[in-house]
N, C-alpha and C positions, 0 to 999 in steps of 0.2 A: 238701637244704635250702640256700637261699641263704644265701651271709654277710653281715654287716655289709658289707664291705668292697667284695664284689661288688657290692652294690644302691648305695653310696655311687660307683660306681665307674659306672654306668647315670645316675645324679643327675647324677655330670660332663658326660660323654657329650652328654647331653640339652639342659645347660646351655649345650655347645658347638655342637651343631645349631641350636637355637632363637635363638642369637645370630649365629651362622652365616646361617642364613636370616632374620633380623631386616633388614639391609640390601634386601633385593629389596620383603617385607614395605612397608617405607617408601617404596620405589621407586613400589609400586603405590597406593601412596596417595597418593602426588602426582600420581599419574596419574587420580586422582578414584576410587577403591575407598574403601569404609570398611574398616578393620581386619578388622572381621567379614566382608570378602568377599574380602581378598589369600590372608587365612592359610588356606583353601579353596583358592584358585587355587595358592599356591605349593607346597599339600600332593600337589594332583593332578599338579604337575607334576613336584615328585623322585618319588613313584610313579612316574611313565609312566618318567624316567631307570631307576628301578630297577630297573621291570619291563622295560626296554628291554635293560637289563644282563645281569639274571639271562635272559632268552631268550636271549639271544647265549650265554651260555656255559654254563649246563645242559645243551643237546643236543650239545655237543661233549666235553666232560667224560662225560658217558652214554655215547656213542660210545667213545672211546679205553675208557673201562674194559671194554666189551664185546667190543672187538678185542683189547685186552691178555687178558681172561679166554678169549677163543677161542684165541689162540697163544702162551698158556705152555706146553703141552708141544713144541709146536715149537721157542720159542724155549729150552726147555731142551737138546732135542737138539740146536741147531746151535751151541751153545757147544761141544759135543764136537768143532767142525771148526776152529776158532778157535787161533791160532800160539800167542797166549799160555796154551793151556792146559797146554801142553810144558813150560815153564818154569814153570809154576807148580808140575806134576809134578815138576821137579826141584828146586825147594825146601822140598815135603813130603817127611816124614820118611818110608824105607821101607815099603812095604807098607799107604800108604795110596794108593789108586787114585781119584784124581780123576772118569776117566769112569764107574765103577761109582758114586760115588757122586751123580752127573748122572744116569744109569739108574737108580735110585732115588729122586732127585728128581722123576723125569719119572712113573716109576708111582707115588709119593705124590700129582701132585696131580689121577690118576683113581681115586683110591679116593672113596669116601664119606664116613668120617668125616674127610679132612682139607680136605673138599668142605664138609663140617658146619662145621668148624670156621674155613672161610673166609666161611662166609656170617653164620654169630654176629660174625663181627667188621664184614659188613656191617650188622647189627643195631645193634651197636655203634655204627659210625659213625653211623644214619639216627637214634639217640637224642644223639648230641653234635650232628647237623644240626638237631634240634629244637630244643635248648636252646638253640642261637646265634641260631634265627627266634625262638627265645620273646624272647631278650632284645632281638632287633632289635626287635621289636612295642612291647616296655614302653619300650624310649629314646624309638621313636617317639612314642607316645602319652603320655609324659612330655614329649618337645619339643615333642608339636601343643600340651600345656598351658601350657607355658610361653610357648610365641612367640604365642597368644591375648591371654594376660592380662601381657607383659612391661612396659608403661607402667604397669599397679598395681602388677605385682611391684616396679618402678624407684622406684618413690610409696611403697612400703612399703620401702625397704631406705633410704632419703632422709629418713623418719620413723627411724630408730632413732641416722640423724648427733645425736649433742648438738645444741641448739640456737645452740646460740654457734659452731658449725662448718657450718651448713646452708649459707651463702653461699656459703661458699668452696665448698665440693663441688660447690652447683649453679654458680658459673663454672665448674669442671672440665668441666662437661658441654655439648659445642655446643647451640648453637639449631636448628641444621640441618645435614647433613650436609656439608656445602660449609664450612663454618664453620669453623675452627681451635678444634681444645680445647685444655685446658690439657697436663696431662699425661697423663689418663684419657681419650683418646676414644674408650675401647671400652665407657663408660655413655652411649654416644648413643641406647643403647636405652630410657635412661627418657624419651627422650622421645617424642611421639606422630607 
């Protein structure tokens, strides 16, 4: 179950992508887009960064654990050639054998149940990699909501100033980006 504090904690997130991409957003509107057709372009393009990202480093992350899982018992045996193993034998306490217990390591990890019990924890991880894509999905589709409709959002949070303080807030807020605000100009996004 999710908690409060997690999903409060996706609401930030989201708040900070959608204001994040709100600049570019604008960019493409003065370049003659209507709202409704930046917040598409600018979606499609951190997709493509995304996906540009995650191909670059899936197949190489994939790789190295598959060579790592090919030469663990190798790499267990050639720790037995290794200087520092001497010295380490020397400051265990008698009658504990360092390379016996390397010969040990090396046939634990061709048995099968600790074969089992390496791949339940690949289980493991491929259910903590879900839950990260799950929450990437909701921030996203929380920020594509938000950087859509961010000048109502701006209209509705402008409506709850007291009336006797509406002025001064909207000076706070540039006319344009090039504009000087006052000391808030990170509400440049209530405007269109």
């Amino acid at each position: 179950m999710v908690r409060l504090g997690g999903v409060m904690t996706w609401v930030r997130l989201a708040v900070f992508v959608a204001l994040g991409c709100n600049p570019v957003v604008r960019g493409l509107i003065r370049h003659g887009l209507s709202r409704s057709q930046a917040v598409p372009v600018v979606v499609a393009g951190g997709g493509l960064l995304l996906a540009g990202a995650v191909a670059l480093v899936i197949p190489t992350v994939l790789a190295q654990m598959r060579k790592l899982i090919a030469d663990a018992p190798q790499l267990v045996a050639s720790i037995g050639d290794q200087a520092w193993l001497g010295h380490l034998q020397s400051l265990l306490p008698i009658g504990v054998n360092v390379e016996v217990l390397l010969e040990q390591g090396q046939h634990a990890l061709t048995r099968p149940a600790v074969l089992e019990k390496l791949t339940s924890g690949a289980v493991s991880t491929g259910i903590g990699v879900f839950g990260t894509v799950s929450a990437i999905v909701t921030i996203g589709v929380l920020a594509l909501c938000l950087l859509a409709t961010l000048p109502q959002v701006g209209a509705g949070m402008l409506a709850l100033v007291p009336a006797r303080s509406r002025t001064l807030v909207t000076s706070l807020v540039p006319k344009s980006p090039s504009q000087p605000a006052g000391t808030s100009a990170g509400c440049s996004c209530w405007r269109r």
